[in-house]
Backbone and ligand atoms as CSV (ligand in chain L), in Angstrom:
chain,resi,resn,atom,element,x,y,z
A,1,UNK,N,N,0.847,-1.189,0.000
A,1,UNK,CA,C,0.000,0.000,0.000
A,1,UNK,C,C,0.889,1.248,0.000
A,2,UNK,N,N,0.569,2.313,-0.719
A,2,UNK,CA,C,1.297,3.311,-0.619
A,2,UNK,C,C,1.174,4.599,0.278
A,3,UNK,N,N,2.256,5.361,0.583
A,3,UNK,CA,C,1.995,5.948,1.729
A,3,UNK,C,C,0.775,6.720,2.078
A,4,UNK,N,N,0.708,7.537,0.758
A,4,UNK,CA,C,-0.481,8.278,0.780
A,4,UNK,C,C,-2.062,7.431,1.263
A,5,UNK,N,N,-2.041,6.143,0.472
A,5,UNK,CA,C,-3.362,5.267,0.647
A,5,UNK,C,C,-3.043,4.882,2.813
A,6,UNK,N,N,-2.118,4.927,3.246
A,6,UNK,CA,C,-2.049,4.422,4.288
A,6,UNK,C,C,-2.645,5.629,5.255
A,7,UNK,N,N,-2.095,7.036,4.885
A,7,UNK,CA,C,-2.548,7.923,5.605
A,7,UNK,C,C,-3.913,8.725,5.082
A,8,UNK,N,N,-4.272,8.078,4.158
A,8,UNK,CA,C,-6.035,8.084,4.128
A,8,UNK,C,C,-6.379,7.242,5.101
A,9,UNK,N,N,-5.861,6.268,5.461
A,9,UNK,CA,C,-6.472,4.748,5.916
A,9,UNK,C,C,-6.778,5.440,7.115
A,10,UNK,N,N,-5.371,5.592,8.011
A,10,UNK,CA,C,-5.894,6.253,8.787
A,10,UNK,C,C,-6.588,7.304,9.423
A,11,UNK,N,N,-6.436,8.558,9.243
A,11,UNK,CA,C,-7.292,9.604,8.836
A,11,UNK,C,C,-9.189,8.999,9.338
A,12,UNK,N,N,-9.075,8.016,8.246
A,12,UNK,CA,C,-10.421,7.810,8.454
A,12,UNK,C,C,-10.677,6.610,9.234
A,13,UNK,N,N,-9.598,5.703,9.907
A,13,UNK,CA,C,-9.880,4.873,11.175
A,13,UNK,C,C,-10.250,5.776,12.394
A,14,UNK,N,N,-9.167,6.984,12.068
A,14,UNK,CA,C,-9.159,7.699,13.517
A,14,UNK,C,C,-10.383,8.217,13.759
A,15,UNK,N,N,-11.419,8.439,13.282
A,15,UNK,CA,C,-12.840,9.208,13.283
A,15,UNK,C,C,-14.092,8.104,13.125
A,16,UNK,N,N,-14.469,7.869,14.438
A,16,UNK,CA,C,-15.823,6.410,14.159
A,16,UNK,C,C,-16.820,7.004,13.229
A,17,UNK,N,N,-16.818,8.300,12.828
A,17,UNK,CA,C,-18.148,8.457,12.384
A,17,UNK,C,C,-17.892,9.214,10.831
A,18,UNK,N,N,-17.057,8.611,10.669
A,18,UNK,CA,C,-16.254,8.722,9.376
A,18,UNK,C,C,-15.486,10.093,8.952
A,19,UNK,N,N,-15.167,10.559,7.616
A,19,UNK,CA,C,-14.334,11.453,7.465
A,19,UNK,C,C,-15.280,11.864,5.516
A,20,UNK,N,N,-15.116,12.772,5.540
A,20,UNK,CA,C,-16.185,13.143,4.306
A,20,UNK,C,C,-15.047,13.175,3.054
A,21,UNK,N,N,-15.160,12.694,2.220
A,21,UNK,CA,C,-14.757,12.160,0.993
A,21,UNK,C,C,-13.879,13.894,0.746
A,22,UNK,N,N,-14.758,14.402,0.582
A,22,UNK,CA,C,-14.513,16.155,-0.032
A,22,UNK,C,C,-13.825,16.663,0.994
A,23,UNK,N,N,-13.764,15.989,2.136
A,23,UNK,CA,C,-12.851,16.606,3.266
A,23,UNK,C,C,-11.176,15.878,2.933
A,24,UNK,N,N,-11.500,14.907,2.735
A,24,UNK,CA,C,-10.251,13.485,2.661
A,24,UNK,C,C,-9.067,13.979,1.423
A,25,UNK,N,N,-9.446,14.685,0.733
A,25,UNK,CA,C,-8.152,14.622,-0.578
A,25,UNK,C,C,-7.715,16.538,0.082
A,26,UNK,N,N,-8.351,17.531,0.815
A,26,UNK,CA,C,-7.612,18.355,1.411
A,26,UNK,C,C,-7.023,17.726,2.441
A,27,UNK,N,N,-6.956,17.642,3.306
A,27,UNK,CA,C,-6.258,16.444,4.063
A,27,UNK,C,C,-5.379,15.666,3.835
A,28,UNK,N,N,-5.424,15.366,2.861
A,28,UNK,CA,C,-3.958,14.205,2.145
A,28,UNK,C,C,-3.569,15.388,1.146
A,29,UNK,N,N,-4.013,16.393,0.531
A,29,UNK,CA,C,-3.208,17.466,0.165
A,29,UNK,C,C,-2.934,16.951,-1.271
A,30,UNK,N,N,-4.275,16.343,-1.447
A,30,UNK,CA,C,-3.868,15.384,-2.874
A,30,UNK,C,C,-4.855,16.234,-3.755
A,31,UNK,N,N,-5.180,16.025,-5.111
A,31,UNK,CA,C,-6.481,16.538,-6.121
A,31,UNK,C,C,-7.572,15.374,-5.866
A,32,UNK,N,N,-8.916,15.774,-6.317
A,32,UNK,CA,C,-10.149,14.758,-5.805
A,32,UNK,C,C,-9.924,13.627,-6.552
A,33,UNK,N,N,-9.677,13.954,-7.836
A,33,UNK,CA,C,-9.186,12.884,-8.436
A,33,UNK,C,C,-8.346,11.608,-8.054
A,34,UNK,N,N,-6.959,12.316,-7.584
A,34,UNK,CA,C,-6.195,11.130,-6.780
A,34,UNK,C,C,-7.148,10.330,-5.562
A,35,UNK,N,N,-7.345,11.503,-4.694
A,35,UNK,CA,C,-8.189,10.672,-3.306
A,35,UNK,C,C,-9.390,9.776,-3.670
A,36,UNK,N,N,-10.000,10.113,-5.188
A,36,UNK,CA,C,-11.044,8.749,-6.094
A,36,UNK,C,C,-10.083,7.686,-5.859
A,37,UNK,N,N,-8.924,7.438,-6.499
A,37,UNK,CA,C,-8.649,6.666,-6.875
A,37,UNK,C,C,-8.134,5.847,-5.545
A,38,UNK,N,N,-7.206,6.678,-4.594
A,38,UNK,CA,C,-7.252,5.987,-3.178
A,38,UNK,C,C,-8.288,5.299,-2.768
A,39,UNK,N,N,-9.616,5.733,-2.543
A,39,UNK,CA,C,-10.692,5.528,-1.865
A,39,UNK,C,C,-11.162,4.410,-2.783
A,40,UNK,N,N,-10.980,4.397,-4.162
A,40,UNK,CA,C,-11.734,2.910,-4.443
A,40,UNK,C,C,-10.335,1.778,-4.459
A,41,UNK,N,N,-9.292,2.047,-4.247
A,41,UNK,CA,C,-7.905,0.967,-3.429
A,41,UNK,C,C,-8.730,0.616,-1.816
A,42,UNK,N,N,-9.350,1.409,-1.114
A,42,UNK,CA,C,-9.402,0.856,-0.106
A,42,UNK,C,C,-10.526,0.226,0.178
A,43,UNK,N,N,-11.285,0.295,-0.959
A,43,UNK,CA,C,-12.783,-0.114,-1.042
A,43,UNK,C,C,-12.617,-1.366,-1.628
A,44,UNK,N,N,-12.103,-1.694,-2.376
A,44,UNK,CA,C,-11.661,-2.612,-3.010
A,44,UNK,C,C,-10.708,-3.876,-2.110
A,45,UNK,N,N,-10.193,-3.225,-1.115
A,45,UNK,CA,C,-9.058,-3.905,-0.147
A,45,UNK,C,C,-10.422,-4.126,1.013
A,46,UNK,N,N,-11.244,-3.746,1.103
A,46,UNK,CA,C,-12.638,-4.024,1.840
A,46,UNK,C,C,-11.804,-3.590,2.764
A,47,UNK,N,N,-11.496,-2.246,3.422
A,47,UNK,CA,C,-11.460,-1.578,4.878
A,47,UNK,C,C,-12.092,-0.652,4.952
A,48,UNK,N,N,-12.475,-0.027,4.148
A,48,UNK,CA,C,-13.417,0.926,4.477
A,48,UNK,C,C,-14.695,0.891,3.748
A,49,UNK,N,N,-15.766,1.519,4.255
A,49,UNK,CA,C,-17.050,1.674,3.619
A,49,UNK,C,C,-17.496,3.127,3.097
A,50,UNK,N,N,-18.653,3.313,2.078
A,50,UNK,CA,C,-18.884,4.346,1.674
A,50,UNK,C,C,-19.990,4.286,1.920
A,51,UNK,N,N,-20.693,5.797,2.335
A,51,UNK,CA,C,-21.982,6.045,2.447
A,51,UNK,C,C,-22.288,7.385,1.843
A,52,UNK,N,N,-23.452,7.402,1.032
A,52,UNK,CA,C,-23.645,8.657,0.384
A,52,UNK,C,C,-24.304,9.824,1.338
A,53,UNK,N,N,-23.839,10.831,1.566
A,53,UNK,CA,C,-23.613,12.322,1.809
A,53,UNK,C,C,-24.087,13.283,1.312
A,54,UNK,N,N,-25.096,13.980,1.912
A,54,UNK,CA,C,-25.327,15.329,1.347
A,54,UNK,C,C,-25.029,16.315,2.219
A,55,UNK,N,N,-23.670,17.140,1.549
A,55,UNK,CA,C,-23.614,18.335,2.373
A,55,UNK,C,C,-23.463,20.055,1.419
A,56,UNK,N,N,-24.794,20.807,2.142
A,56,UNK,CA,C,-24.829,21.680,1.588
A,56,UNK,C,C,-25.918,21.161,0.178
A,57,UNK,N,N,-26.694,20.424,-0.086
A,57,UNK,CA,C,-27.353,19.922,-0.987
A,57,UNK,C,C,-25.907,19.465,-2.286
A,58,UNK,N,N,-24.989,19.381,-1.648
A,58,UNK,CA,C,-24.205,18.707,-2.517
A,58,UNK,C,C,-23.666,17.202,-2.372
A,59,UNK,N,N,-23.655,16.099,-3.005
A,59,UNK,CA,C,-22.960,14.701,-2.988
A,59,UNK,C,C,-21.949,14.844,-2.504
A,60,UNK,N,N,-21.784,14.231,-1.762
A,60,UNK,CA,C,-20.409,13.509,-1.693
A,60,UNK,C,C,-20.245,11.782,-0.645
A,61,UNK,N,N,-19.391,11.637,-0.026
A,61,UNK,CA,C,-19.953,10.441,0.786
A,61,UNK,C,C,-18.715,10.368,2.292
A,62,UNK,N,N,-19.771,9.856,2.584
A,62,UNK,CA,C,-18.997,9.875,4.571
A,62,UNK,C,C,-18.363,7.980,3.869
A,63,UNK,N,N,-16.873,7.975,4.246
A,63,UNK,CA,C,-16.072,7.101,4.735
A,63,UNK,C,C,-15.628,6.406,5.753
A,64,UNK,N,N,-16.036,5.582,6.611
A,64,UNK,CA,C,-15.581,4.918,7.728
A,64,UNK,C,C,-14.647,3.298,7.295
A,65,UNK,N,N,-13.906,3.445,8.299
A,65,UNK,CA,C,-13.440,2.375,8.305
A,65,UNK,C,C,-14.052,1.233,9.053
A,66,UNK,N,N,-13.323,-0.306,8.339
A,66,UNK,CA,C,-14.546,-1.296,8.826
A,66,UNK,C,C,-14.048,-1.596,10.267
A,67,UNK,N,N,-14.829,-1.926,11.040
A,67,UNK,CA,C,-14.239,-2.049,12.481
A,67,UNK,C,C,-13.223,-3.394,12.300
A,68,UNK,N,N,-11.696,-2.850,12.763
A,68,UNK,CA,C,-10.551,-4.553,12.806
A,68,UNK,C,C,-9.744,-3.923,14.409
A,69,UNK,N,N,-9.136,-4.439,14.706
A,69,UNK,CA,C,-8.574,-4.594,16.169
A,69,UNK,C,C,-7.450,-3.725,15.775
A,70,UNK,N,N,-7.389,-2.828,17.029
A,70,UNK,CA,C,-6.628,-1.642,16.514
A,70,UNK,C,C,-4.932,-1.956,16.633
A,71,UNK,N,N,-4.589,-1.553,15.793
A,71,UNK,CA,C,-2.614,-1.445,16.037
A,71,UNK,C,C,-2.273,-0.119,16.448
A,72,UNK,N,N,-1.483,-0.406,17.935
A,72,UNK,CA,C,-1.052,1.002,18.496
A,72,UNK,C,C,-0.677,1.491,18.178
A,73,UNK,N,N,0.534,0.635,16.679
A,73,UNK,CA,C,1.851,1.507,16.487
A,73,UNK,C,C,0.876,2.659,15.320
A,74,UNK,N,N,0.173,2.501,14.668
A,74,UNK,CA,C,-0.799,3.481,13.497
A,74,UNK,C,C,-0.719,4.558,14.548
A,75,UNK,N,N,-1.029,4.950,15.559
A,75,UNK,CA,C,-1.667,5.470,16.593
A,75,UNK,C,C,-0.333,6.974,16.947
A,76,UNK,N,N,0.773,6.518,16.483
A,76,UNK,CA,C,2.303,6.699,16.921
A,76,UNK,C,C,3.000,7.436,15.543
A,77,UNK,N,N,3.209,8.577,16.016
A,77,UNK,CA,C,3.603,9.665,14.762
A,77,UNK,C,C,5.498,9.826,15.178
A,78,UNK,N,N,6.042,8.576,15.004
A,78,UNK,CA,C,7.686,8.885,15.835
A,78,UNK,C,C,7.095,8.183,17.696
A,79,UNK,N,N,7.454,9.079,18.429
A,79,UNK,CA,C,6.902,8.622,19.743
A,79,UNK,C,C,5.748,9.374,20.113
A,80,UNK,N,N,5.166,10.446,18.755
A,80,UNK,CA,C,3.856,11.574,19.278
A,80,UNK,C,C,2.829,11.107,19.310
A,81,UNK,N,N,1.928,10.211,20.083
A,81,UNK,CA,C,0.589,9.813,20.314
A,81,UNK,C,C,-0.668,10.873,19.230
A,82,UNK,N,N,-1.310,10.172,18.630
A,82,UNK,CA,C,-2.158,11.043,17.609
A,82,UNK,C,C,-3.260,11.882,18.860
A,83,UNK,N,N,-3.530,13.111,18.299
A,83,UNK,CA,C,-3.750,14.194,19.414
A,83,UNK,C,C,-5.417,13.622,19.688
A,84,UNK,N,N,-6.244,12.944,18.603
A,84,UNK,CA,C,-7.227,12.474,18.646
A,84,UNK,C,C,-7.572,11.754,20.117
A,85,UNK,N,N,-6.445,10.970,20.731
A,85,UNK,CA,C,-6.993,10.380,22.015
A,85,UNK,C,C,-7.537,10.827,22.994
A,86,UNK,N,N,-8.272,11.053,23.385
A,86,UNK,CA,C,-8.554,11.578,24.915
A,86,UNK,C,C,-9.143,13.248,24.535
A,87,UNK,N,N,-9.257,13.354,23.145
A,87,UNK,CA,C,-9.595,15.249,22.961
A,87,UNK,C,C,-11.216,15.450,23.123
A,88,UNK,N,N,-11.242,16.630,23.464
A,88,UNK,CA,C,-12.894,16.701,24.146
A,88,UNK,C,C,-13.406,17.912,23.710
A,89,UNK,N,N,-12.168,18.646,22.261
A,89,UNK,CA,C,-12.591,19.952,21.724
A,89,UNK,C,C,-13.419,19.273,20.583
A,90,UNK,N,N,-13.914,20.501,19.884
A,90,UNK,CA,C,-15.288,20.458,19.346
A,90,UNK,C,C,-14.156,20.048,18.024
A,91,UNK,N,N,-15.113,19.086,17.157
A,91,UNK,CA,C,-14.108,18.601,16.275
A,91,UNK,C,C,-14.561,18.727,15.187
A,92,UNK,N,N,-13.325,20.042,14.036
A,92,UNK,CA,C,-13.502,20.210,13.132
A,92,UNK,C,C,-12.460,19.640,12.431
A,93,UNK,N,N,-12.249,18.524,11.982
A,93,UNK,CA,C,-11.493,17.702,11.245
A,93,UNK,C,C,-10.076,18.554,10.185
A,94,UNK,N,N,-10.728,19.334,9.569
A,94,UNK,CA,C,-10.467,19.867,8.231
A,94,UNK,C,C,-9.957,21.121,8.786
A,95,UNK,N,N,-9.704,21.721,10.252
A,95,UNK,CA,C,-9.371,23.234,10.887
A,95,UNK,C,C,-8.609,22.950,11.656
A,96,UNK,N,N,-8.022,21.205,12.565
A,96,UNK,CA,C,-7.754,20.913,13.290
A,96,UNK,C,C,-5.752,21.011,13.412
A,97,UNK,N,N,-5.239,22.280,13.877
A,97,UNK,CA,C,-4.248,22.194,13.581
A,97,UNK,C,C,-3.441,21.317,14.333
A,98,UNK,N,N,-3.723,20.484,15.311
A,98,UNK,CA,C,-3.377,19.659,16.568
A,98,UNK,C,C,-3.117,18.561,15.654
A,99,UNK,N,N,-4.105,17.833,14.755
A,99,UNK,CA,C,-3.711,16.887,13.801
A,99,UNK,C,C,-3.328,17.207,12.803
A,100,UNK,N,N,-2.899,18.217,11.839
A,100,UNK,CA,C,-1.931,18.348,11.281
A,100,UNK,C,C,-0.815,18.954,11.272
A,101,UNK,N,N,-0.411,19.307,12.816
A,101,UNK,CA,C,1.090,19.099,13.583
A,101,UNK,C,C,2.031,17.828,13.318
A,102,UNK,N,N,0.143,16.480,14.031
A,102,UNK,CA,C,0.707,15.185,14.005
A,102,UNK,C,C,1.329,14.917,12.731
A,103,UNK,N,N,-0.025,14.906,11.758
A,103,UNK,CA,C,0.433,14.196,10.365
A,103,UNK,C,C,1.744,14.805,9.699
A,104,UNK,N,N,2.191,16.049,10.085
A,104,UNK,CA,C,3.480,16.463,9.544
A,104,UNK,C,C,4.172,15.805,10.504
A,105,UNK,N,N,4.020,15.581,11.393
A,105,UNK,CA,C,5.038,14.555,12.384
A,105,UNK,C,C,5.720,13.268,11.458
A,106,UNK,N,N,4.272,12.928,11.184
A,106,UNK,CA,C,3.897,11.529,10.624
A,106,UNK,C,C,4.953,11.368,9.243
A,107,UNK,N,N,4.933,12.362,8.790
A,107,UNK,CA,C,5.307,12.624,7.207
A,107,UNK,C,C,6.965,12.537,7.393
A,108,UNK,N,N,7.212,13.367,8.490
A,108,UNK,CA,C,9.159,13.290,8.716
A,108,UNK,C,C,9.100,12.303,9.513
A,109,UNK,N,N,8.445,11.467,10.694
A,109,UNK,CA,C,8.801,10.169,11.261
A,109,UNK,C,C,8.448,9.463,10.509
A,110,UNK,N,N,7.253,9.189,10.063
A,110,UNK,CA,C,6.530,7.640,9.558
A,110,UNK,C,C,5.984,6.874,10.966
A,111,UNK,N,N,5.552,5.741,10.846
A,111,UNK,CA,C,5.007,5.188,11.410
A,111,UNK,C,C,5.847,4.359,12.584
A,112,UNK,N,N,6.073,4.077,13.601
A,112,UNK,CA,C,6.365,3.805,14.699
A,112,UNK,C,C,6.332,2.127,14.462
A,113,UNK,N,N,7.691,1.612,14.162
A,113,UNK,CA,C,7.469,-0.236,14.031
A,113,UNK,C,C,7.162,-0.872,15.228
L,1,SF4,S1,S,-10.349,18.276,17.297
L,1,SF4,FE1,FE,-8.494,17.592,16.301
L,1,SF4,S2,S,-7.414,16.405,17.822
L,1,SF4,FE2,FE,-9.519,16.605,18.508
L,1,SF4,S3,S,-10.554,14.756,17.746
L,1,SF4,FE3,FE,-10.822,16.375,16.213
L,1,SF4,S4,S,-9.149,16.102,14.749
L,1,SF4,FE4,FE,-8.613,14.989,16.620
């Protein structure tokens, strides 16, 4: 899997109530196009699900991942715990500069073996 498809993966493990398609390719900092083509790799790899979305009377679709037993090390940006654990602020995914501190963490560490 490639890096980018991995940090979609997660992205949208980290959120039970999914992560919005049109939110997901700003976020990976990719064009919609690419994040299509991610999103049907992971649809296809059966981990995540799609559900159709209307926001703003516009399409798009909420993404969740399928429930599998979690790996800590995903969780682990170098030794930086993803800020998602234990947070109790109002959560705007797509404004959240706390997680994309992490994911630039993520980007110069990688993933924690
Ligand atoms: S506000 Fe940020 S850190 Fe908190 S749950 Fe949402 S994305 Fe995670």
């Amino acid at each position: 899997m490639l890096k980018t498809d991995e940090d979609a993966l997660k992205l949208i493990q980290l959120k039970a109530e999914g992560v919005l398609q049109s939110d997901l390719w700003k976020l990976l900092d990719v064009d919609s196009r690419k994040c299509s083509r991610i999103v049907k790799k992971l649809l296809d790899a059966d981990l995540i699900e799609r559900i159709e979305f209307r926001k703003n009377g516009i399409k798009t679709f909420i993404l969740r991942a399928k429930r599998r037993p979690v790996d800590p090390s995903q969780m682990l940006a170098g030794e930086e715990l993803i800020p998602c654990i234990g947070c109790d602020m109002e959560c705007v995914v797509i404004e959240c500069h706390r997680l994309l501190d992490w994911m630039y963490q993520l980007a110069i560490c990688g993933v924690s073996e």
